[in-house]
C-alpha positions in Angstrom: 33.0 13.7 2.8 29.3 14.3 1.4 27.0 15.7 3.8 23.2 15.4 3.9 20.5 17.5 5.3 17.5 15.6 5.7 14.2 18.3 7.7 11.7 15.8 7.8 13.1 12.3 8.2 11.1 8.9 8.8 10.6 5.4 9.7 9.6 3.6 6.5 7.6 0.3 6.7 7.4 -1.3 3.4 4.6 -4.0 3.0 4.7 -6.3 0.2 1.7 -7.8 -1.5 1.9 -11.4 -3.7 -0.8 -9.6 -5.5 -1.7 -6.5 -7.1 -3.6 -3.4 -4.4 -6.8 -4.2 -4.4 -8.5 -0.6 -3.2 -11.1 -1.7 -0.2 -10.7 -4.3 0.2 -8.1 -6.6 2.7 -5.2 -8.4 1.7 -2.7 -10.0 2.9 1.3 -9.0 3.2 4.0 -11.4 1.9 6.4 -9.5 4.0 7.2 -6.2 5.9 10.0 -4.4 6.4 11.0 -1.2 8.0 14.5 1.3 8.1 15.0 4.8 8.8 14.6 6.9 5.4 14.4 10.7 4.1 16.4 11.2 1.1 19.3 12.3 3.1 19.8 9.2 4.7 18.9 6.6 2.0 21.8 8.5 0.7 23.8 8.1 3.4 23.0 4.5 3.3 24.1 4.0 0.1 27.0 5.5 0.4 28.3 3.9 3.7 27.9 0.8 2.4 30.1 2.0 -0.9 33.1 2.3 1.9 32.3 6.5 0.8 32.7 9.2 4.3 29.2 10.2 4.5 27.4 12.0 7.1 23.4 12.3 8.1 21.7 15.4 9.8 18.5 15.7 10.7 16.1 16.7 13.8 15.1 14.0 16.2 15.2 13.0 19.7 18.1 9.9 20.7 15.1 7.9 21.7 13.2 8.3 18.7 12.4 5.3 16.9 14.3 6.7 13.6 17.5 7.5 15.5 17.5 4.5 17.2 17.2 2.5 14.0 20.0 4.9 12.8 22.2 3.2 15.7 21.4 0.1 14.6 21.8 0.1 11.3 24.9 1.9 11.8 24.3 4.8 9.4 26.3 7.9 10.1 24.7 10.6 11.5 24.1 13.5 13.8 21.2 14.8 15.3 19.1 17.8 16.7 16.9 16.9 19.5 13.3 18.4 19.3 11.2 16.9 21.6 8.6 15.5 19.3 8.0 12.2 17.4 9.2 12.0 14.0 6.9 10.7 11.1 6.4 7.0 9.8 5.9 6.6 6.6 4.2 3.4 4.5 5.0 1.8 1.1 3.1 -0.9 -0.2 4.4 -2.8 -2.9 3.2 -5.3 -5.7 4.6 -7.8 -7.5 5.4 -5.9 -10.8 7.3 -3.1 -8.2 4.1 -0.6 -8.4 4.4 1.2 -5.2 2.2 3.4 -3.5 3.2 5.3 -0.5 1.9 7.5 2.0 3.2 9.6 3.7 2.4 11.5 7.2 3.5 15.4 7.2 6.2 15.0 10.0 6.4 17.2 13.0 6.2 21.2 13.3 9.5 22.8 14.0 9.9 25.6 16.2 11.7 29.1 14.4 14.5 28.1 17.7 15.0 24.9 16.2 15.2 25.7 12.8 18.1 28.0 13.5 19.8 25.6 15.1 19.3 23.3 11.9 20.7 25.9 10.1 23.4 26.6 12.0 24.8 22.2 12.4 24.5 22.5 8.7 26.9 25.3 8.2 28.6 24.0 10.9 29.5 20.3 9.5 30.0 21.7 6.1 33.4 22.1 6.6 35.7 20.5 4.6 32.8 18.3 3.0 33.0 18.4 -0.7 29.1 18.2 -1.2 25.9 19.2 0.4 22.6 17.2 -0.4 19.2 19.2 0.4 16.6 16.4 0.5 13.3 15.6 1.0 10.5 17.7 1.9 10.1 19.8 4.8 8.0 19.6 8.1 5.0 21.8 8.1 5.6 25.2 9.1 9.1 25.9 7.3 9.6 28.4 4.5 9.2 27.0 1.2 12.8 29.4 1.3 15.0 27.3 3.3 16.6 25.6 1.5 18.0 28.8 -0.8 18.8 30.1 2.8 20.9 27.1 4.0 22.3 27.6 0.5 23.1 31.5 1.1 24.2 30.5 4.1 26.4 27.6 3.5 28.4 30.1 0.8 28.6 32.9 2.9 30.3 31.0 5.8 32.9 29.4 3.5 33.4 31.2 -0.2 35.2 29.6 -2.6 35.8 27.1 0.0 32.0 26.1 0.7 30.9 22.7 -0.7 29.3 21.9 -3.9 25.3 21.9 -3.0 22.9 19.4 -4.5 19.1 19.9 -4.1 16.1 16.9 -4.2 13.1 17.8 -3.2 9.8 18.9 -5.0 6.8 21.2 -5.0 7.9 24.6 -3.9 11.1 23.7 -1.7 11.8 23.0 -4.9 10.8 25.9 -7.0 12.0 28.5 -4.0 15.8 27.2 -4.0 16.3 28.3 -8.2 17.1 31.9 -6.4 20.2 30.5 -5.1 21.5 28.4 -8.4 22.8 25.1 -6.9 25.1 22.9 -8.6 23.1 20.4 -8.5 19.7 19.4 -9.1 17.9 15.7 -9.1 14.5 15.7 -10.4 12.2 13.0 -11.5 9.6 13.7 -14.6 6.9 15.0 -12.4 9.1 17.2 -10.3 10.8 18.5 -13.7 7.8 19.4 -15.5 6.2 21.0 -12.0 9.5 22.9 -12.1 9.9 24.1 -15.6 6.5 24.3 -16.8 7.1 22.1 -19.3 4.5 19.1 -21.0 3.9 16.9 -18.2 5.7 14.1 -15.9 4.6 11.2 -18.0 6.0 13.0 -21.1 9.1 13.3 -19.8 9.8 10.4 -18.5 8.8 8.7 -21.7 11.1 11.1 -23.9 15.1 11.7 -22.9 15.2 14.5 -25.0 12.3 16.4 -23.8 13.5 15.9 -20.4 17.0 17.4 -21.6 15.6 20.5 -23.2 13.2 20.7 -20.0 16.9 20.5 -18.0 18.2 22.5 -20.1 16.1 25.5 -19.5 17.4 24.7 -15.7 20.9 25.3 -16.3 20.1 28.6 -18.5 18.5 29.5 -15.1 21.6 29.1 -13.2 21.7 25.9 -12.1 25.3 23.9 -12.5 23.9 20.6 -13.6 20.4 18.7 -13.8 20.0 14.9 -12.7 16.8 14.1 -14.4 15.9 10.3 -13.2 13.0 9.1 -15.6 12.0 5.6 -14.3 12.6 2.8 -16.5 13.8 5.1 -19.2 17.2 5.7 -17.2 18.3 9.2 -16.5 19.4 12.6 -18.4 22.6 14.3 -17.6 22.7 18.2 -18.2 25.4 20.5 -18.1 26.6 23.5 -19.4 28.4 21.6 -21.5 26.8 18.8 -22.8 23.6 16.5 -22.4 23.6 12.5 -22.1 20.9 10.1 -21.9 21.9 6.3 -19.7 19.8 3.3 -19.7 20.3 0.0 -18.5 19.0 -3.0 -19.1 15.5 -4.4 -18.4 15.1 -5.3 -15.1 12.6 -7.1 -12.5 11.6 -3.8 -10.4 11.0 -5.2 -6.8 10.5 -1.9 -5.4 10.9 1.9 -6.6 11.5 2.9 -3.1 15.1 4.9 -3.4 15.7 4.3 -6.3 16.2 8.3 -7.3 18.2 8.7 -3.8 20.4 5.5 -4.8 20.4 7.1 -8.4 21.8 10.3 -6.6 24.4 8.4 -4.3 25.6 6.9 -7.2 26.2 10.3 -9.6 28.5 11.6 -6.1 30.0 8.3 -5.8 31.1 9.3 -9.2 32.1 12.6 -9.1 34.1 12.0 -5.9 36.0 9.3 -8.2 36.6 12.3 -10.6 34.7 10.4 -13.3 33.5 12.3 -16.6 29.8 13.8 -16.8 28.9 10.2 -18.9 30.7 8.2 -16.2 28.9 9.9 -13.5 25.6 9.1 -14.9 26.5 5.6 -16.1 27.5 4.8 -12.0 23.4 6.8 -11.6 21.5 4.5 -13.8 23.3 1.4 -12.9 23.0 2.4 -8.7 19.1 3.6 -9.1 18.2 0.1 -11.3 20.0 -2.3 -8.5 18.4 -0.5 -6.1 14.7 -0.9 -8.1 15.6 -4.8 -8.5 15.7 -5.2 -4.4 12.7 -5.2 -1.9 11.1 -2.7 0.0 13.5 0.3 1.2 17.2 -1.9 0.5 19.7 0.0 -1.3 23.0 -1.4 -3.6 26.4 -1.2 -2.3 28.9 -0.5 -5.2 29.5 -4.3 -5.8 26.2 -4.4 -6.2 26.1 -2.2 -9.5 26.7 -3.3 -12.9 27.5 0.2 -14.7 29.1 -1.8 -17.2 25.8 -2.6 -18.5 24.5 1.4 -18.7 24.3 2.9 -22.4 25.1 5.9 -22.2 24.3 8.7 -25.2 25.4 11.9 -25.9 22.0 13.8 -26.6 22.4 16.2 -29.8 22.4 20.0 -29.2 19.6 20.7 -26.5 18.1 23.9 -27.2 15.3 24.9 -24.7 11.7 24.7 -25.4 
């Protein structure tokens, strides 16, 4: 079972333009679309509709307009009532799959309800075999909780606790390194914000920057680095060995998930027992059908074509 902690969920409307965002001025939509979202449960998503045991958690009331979508979309999950509104989010999408989004900052969690987060997380992650951190957090939380759900996850079970994956950004981000999880998913930005390290657009542009940037990740600690680079594909690090996968040109429709789909897919993989390269081949192929499909839609496995993912071992990564 794979498990997902997702602070500050949403409801995300997607708009989509026939032409490109015109700043100022008004245009019309093409079409509109909205789903419950938060990293956590796009991931969710993707993985019930793989057939994979997957479960949600996040805060929000059973008449919010996120967990009732939840209901009826019949996503897995479990929640902790707060007695606030949760966030809405917006995407707006062109033709060429440019998407801007904005977001609102969600609501403010109480230090009562936090605890009680913390403890239906360590509660529901026994017997799961991973843990996703995901998203950002609501204003008001420690930049530190996720390395304390982390601390607190491994405390409660040992050698026993699940395998922890982190995707999130800024100093959530940053904070959870103390706690080396086994997992990491950056995109360029996030991996140059992180490291230090030239800058998003760099990396995204150059797999083997990105891997030495990873690299100096795993020296740090952390098990492995997911390093999703847009059209480029994605990096795999390990302790072991660095890859570089990249399908085929596609028509983005939307970028919208396409790093959580990315993630699903890597898990989907590793709960198959695949090889690093397999894992990330089932990544690239699950984040570029989830690019080539409107607004917030994610890929079922059928809906992949891994097949299709090159996949190259990088040559000795040293760090920079």
């Amino acid at each position: 079972m794979i498990l997902t902690l997702t602070p500050n969920p949403s409801l995300d409307r997607t708009i989509e333009l026939a032409a490109a965002l015109e700043r100022g001025e008004v245009q019309r939509a093409t079409a509109a679309s909205q789903h419950p979202g938060g990293k956590g449960v796009n991931i969710v998503r993707a993985l019930s509709a793989s057939g994979i045991h997957s479960l949600a958690l996040l805060p929000g009331d059973a008449d919010d307009a996120v967990v009732r979508a939840l209901s009826a979309e019949q996503i897995p999950h479990l929640t902790l009532p707060i007695g606030a509104a949760l966030r809405s989010n917006v995407a707006i999408t062109e033709p060429d799959g440019t998407t801007t989004k904005v977001n609102e900052p969600g609501p403010v969690l109480s230090a009562v309800q936090l605890a009680a987060l913390l403890e239906l997380t360590v509660e529901k992650s026994d017997g799961a075999s991973w843990l996703v951190l995901a998203g950002s957090l609501p204003p008001g939380v420690p930049d530190d909780f996720y390395a304390v759900v982390i601390d607190a996850v491994r405390a409660a079970y040992g050698t026993d606790a699940p395998k922890i994956a982190v995707d999130s950004s800024g100093a959530p981000l940053r904070e959870c390194l103390r706690s080396a999880p086994d997992l990491l998913k950056p995109n360029g930005e996030e991996l140059a914000e992180l490291t230090g390290i030239s800058h998003g657009a760099a990396i995204e542009a150059d797999p083997s920057l990105a891997a030495s940037a990873s690299m100096s990740l795993v020296r740090r600690g952390v098990g492995t680095v997911l390093a999703t680079l847009g059209s480029k594909g994605a990096v795999l690090v390990t302790g072991s060995g660095s890859w570089h996968g990249r399908g085929p040109a596609i028509e983005a429709k939307s970028t919208v998930g396409a790093g959580d789909s990315a993630l699903s897919g890597y898990l989907l993989g590793t709960l198959r027992g695949d090889a690093p390269e397999v894992c990330l081949q089932q990544a690239v192929a699950h984040g570029a059908a989830a690019a080539s499909l409107p607004g917030t839609m994610v890929p079922s496995l059928a809906q992949t074509t891994p097949a299709a993912v090159t996949v190259t071992a990088l040559a000795s990564v040293e760090e920079i």
